[in-house]
Every structure is written in C-alpha cells, then in structure tokens.
C-alpha positions, 0 to 999 in steps of 0.5 A: 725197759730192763736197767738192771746194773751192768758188771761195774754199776753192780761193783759200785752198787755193792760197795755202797750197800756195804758201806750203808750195812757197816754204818747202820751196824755201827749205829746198833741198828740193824736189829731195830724196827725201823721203817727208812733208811733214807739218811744212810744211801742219800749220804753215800751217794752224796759221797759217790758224786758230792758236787753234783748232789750239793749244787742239786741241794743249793738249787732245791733249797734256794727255789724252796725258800722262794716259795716259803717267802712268796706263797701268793706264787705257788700254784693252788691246782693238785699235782698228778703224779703216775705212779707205777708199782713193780713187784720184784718176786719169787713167786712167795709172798712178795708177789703181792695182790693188785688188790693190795697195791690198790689199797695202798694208792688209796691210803696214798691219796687220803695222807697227801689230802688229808682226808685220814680220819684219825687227823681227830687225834692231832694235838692242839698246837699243830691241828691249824697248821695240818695240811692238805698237800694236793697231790694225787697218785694215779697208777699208769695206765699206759705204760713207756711203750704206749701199751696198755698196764694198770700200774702194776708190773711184775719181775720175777726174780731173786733180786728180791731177796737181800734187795738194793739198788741192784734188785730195781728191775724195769724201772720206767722213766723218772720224768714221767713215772714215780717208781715203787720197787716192792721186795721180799727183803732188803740188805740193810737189815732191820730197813723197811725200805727207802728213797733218794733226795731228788738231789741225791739222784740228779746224775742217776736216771732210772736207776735207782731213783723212787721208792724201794720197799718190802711187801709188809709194808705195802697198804693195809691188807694181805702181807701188811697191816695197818700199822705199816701202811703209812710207811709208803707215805714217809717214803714218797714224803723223801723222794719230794725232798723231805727229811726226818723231821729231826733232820737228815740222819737216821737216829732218832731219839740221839740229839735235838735237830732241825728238818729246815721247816718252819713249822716243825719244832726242833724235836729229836724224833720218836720211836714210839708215841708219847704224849703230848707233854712227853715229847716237849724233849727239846724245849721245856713246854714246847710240843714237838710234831711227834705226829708228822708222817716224817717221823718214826712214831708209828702214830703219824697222821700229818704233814705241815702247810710248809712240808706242803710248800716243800714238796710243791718246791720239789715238784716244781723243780727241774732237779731229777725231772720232778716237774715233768712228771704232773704236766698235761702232756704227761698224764695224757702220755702215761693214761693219768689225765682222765682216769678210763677203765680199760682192760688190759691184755694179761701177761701170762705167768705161773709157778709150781709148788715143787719143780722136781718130785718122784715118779708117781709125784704130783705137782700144784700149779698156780696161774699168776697171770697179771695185768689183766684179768684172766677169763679163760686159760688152757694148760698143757702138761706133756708127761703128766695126768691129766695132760690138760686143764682150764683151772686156775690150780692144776693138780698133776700127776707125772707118772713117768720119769722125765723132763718135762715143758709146761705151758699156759695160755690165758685170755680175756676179752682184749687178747691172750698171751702164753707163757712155755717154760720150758724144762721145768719139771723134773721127774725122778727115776725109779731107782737110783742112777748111780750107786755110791761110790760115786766118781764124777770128773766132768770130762765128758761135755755131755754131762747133762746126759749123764742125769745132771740138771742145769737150773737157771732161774731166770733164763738169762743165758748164763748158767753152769755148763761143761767146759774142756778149758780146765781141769783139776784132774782130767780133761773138763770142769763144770764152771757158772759164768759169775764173771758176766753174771747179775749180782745175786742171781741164782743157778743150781747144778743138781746131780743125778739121784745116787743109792747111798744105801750100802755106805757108812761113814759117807761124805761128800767131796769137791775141788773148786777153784774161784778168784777175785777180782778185787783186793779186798776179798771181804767185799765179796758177796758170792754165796755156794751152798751145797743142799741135799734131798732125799725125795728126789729134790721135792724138798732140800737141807743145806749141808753147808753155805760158803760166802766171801773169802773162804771160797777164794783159791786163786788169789786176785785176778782181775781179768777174765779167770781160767785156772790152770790144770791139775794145779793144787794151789788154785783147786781147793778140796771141800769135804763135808761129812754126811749124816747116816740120814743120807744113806737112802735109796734116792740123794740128790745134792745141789750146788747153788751159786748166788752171783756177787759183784766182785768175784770171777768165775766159780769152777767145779771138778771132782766130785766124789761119794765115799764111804764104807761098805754095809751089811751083808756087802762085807761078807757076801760081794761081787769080788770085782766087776768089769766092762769091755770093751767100753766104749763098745760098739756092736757088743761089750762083756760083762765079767764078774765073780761071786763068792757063794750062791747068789740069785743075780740080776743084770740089766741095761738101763738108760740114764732116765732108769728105763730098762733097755735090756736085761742081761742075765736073771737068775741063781749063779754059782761061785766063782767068775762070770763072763756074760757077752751081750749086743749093743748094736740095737741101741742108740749111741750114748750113756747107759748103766751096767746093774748088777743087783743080788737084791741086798747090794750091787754095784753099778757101771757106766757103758758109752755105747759109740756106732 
C-alpha cells in the first residue's frame, strides 16, 4: 500500500515545496506561528495542472451554489467519514500514542457537532447561525486489504523530518479513507500543517491528497496541548473545500476578503483574539467571525450553517471521490458502519536508544509494537546479557565486541507477529582497529571486513557499498545510490574506531565526486554531513554539514553518473581541521548521505588521518616497520628497529580486536628486529600487525590468502 514518490514525482515534488518556502519567505513568514499552509501548496498545484484544478473549481462551486439557493435538498442524515492516521516517525516524539490520536478524533467530532462547550463564548451576531456540520469521523477499522487496523498505521521513516508531499507514505485510497500524515517537522518552516482543495488534487489520487500535520499539533495530550487541538479541525475544514475566511491566501491581517460564504463578513483574519468590537476591521460596526474554526485566532469555536452547506456540497461531490467515501457499501468495507470492538493482530516493532556502544556498553530497548495490544512478548538478544527477556524495557549488556541481530515476537490473543532486525547493534572493540595515520582507498571490495559499517535505516536495498568502477586513485571508491534513492532518506558510512592518541595537528581528509542532474544546482536538496564519536559512536558531533551546490564536482550530468578515474577536476578534496578533543583512543567518524531530488550518485575516495607525531613518539620510535610477504600465505616477517631499550609487544589481532596471536613480548634491544611467524593456522582475511611499546605503536594490515 506504499506510494512513495518515484524519482521524477520527487523532482516535481521538491520543485513545488521550494517554490512554496520561497514564497512564505518573501511573505516574511517563515518565523511566524501559523497553524496552515493550505493557500501556498493549493496555488502551486494550481500552477502544476491549472485547467484540471479550474474546471474541478467551476464544477465545486456551481453544485455549491445549488445547494445554498435549495436547502430543502440537502440531505439531513450525518455524513460518515473513515479516517486513517499514519504516524510517519523516527521513533522520537512523533511517534505518538493511540491514545493521542483517539483524543484527537474525539475533539474532531465534538467541532463537526458542535457539542464544544466553549460554543458559551460566541459573541451575539453569530450564536443563531453556529452550526452543527453532522459529520462523523470514525477510525477504520478495516484496512485496504481487508485486514484488521484500528485506524492508526505506523512508518518508520526519515521523511518525517523537514515533511511534504514526498514523506505521505502508505496512503490508503481517497474514495474510501481520509488520510492524516502526522510528522515531526514540515519544509515550509513556521507551517503546522496543510490540506489540498479537493479541486486542487482531482488529477492526483492518494498521493498526496488528506491532511499532513506535526505531531504538536494532534489532540490535546501527550506531544500537544490544547491550544493546538483545533488545528486538525481547520485543516479537514480545507480538504471539504473551505478557505481562510478572509479567503484563499495565507495573510492574515494584510487586506479585507471574502471566503465565498454568505454568512461570514469580509474580515481580514486574525492572529490572535480580539474583542468583539476589535474586530469590526473591515466595515465600521460590523463584527467579523474572528471565532470561526477557519481563522488564525487561536479562540476558534464554530462553523457557520453555510460553511455546513459547503462542506455538505463537498462531500456530495464526485470532485476527488468525496462522495464515495460515507456510503453504506463504504463504511461496511472500511469497518465504519457499525463501530464493533475488535482486537487486531499487533505488528511488531521497537527501537534502541543507542545502536552502537563500547564493550562492556549496555543498550535500553522499547517495544513499539502497534495496532493491537501486546500481552506477551519474547525477546532475543545474541551476544548480550541477558540474552533474553519478556519485558517491555529490556536492559542489555553486550560484553562482547561484534554485530549483533535483535528480534522480537509479541502476541495477543488474535495472533503474534515478529520483527528480526538484523545487524542492528554494534559493538566496539576494545581498542582501537587502526592507529593514525590512517590511509583508506577503498580498493578492497571487502571493505566491510576491514570494521566499515553500512547503516541503511530504512532496509530499502539501497545504501553505500564498494564499487571497482571508479576511482580517485587506485582501483575502487565507496559510492550511495543517490541516482535511485527516496528523496531524504538517510544512510551512513561509519569507520572502523582509530587511535587518534600519538597525533597534533590532525585532520581529516576526503575526495568526493557528485553531479547534478539539473542546471540549477540551487535546487539540489542533497545533504553530507561528516560527525565524529569519541565512545564509539554511542553519541555523535557534526564536524561539518555540506547541502546543495558546494557538493557539485562534475558539473550537470543528466543521466546515470560514474566518474572517470584518478581525474582532479571531477574529484573534489575536503579537508576538515580537527579539534585536539579528538586525539583519544576510540574515533569513529560518520559519513551521513540525506538523498535529494535532483542530484546523482554521490562518491567517496581517499580517506586519510593525519597529523603530527606526540610525546615521547619524537624521540623514542619504531624507526621503521615493515611486513612481507603481504598478502602471506603459510607465513609473513615482521622487521622493525628500535632506537634504545624498549619493552615490545607484537601481537596478531583480527579486525573485531580479538588477539589470534602474540608474536613476541618482552625487553628488545636497539637496533633492527627481524621476527618470522606462521599464518598457516589461520583463516583467509584481514588482520592487524600491532607493535606497542606502551607510550606508541604503529599498526599494519596483513591479508592472509590460502
């Protein structure tokens, strides 16, 4: 049931949100507090399909105005309407409660009947003429497929950051659900959320046609308030063909307008709530509806009868299928018609607070299970303590470094489900895998066994890997597949953990090669950032974030991009300064790609630590150090020189940090060193040559090949 935009939707998509941050920008209001952005997206997608959204328009209004010159028509029955809440989050404070999204529907349905108690406070010339709009929301109970949901579906994903179009994720049918996206963030800043006109979507389907608002802004408890609550109220009021009351713009406040209803005075909109005689703005002694749910006021507590009469016209319209969606055959289909209790399957789902942590580390895990209620559940954790729970708040203890798979099964009473994700935790070693300086080329297509780590949020199959096509130098490159990627989906390339303890002056260096696949390189949306961690990626800082243009190399290339090896002017260097902080024993830093509409592949080459040498390193060192042969096979040599007495220890470690094998230990003399040992016992791979003198060493890689 996923719609998430292709490519080329995403390319149009992001064209209109930067047109719509562009034009609230110009307005002066992306620091202000306002509740909609209906007026900005309905306009510009007026713009993208103008005669398809006018002649929906001239069809809406002519069977509105029918309806306002023959009441006696209108049916008197209340109009059912599923609705479905999709919870797109990242597992933080947008991923909201059943609980809050119940309340919400609840204040939903006392609006629509006008059963809000603070109706008390409408001033005198409009308390004949609030009206009860006799509609009702009821959550699905049965979902497109004919499964079993109460009306709440969860995705996880990072969409919900910096939300639009793009992040409405899983959206059920139009004719048959009202869609709320419910999201941390949204692009167009200071915007709490929006709807489309059902004339503005009537080419569009699912995609992005309902309600897409932040989670503050949802019901009355948990992330919200009440002050919020109504916004959702003014929001739907939209998706059945409502404008602000001072009409279809988003500026309150500027000039006197008209919303196309006869019992709402021209009024220029509030931001706040004045008095009655305060808001006589427009016509000396007239009071304006300052009070109406489609206003900016934050003291809205009513509809008018012929805001009714509107949204009656809406719903009996066959503009964007609002007409099919409260019919019997419907609400059967959707579990609407006769609200049942039912107790669904629950879908299995949690999260960690951390994902990677020292040896020795422990990790807080909570179920997020959704859609039914859990009764019992069975954890498994390879590698940690204890390896397995029943509570819904695990605390393990992974005293082992490693990659490790979790897995959770819950159950109820209709059924169980299970959830493995796998590779989720890692381990750090407990010292470092690589010593500065360090020099990483990528040649090798088993980068991943050299303590790389891959992080794809989201399991979609595309992520950073190794690829032998290009190169800056050498033969190979890390390259994320930004060419097929979602727009602002998140993957993460983290290195091994480096000893960064014997260095001053150390930086961080990088060539990257990126293209665009439009002209306007202003348009691209594609972020890098490049963080560090000092605990082995428990907790990260961003050393720097990179967006748009200052990542371009390669100029415009429309098609599929693949740069040509060891060529200066598509590989562009970065070189970042790092704080003395980072000269500790356990660095990890991370390459984070946030995918963008317009850009190509993104690639990586040549990544090098450096610095100076420290302490007792300048006077008192391993002259040189050398291994052969390398790659060995039954056997390699270590050869080495020392410039006084030094206690030395030589050991083999695998690339997890587990000792296979100590070479030598103990008081050497000055002078060279020529120590032979066998690899023949070992396994084909990559392993790590240490020699430590306690106050330095230096490390080597040695591929072992049978």
């Amino acid at each position: 049931m996923s719609n998430a935009f292709s490519k080329h939707e995403m390319i149009k998509a992001t064209q209109v949100r930067n047109s719509i941050i562009a034009v609230l920008a110009s307005a002066g209001m992306l620091n202000a507090q306002l509740p909609c952005g209906a007026s900005q997206y309905n306009e510009l997608l007026k713009q993208v399909h103008p005669a398809e959204v006018q002649q929906a328009a001239d069809q809406l209004n002519s069977e509105r105005n029918f309806l306002f010159e023959h009441q006696e028509t209108r049916s008197t029955a209340t109009y059912i309407i599923p609705i479905v809440f999709h919870i797109i989050h990242d597992y933080g404070a947008e991923n909201i409660s059943d609980a809050q999204v119940i309340d919400q529907v609840a204040i939903l349905n006392r609006d629509y009947a006008k059963l809000n108690a603070d109706t008390a406070a409408i001033v005198p010339p409009f308390q004949t003429i609030a009206a009860a709009i006799d509609i009702e929301f009821r959550l699905a109970t049965i979902d497109p497929d004919g499964n079993c949901t109460n009306g709440i579906d969860r995705v996880a994903s990072k969409l919900t950051y910096n939300a639009d179009d793009g992040s409405k994720l899983n959206g059920w049918p139009r004719r048959q659900y009202l869609n709320v996206w419910v999201v941390n963030t949204i692009g167009a800043a200071g915007v709490a959320g929006y709807a489309y006109y059902p004339s503005s979507v009537t080419g569009l389907g699912l995609a992005v046609d309902g309600v897409i608002i932040l989670h503050d802004y949802i019901g009355s408890i948990g992330s919200s308030q009440p002050n919020h609550s109504r916004a959702l109220t003014h929001e739907i009021g939209h998706w059945l063909d409502l404008s602000h009351t001072w009409g279809s713009t988003n500026d309150p406040g500027v000039y006197c307008g008209d919303d196309g209803i006869p019992d709402t005075p021209q009024t220029k909109g509030f931001t706040s709530c004045p008095s009655a005689v305060g808001s006589q703005v427009c016509n000396a002694g007239v009071t304006e509806n300052y009070q109406n749910y489609m206003d900016y006021s934050y003291c809205s507590v009513m509809f008018t009868y012929y805001q009714k009469l509107a949204m009656h016209a809406a719903l009996t319209s066959s503009v964007s299928d609002r007409n099919r969606l409260w019919t019997t055959a419907n609400l059967i289909a959707t579990g609407t018609y006769v609200l049942a209790p039912s107790t669904c399957v629950p879908v299995a789902d949690f999260s960690g607070n951390r994902t990677m942590v020292c040896q020795g580390g422990t990790i807080t895990y909570t179920d997020r299970s959704w859609k039914g209620t859990v009764t019992s559940r069975n954890w498994s954790f390879p590698g940690g303590t204890p390896s397995t729970s029943t509570s819904a708040s695990p605390v393990i203890t992974y005293n082992t470094p490693g990659v490790y798979s979790v897995s959770l099964t819950v159950s109820n009473a209709s059924g169980s489900d299970s959830l493995l994700k796998i590779g989720y935790i890692n381990i750090g070693v407990p010292t470092a895998e690589y010593v500065a300086p360090v020099m990483e080329s990528f040649d090798d297509p088993a980068v991943a066994t050299h303590g790389w780590i891959i992080a794809n949020s989201n399991n979609d199959g595309i992520y950073w890997h190794q690829t032998n096509a290009c190169a800056a130098t050498g033969n190979g490159c890390m390259v994320v597949d930004n060419y097929y990627n979602t727009a602002g989906d998140v993957d993460a390339l983290i290195t091994p953990l480096y000893d960064l303890r014997f260095l001053t002056g150390l930086t961080l260096s990088f060539k990257s090669s990126f293209a665009s696949q439009v002209q306007n390189t202003g348009n691209l949306t594609e972020k890098l950032r490049i963080l560090a961690s000092t605990n082995c990626g428990q907790t990260w800082s961003v050393l720097t974030s990179r967006t748009g243009p200052v990542l371009v190399s390669a100029g415009l290339v429309p098609g599929y991009f693949i740069p040509a090896n060891n060529d200066p002017q598509l590989w562009k260097l970065t070189t970042i300064n790092l704080a003395p902080t980072y000269a500790q024993a356990q660095v990890r830093f991370k390459f984070e790609w946030t995918g963008g509409a317009y850009g190509n592949e993104f690639y990586l080459d040549d990544l090098n630590i450096t610095g100076n040498g420290v302490g007792v390193n300048e006077t008192s060192t391993v002259s040189y150090f050398d291994l052969f042969p390398n790659p060995a096979i039954d056997n390699s040599t270590i050869r080495f020189a020392l410039e006084e007495n030094e206690n030395v220890k030589i050991t083999l470690t695998d690339l997890n940090g587990r000792v296979v094998k100590e070479i030598a230990n103990g008081q050497m003399a000055p002078g060279e060193h020529s120590i032979a040992f066998s690899t023949a016992e070992l396994a084909s791979g990559m392993y790590l040559v240490t020699v430590d003198k306690g106050t330095s060493k230096q490390v080597k890689k040695l591929s072992v090949n049978h």
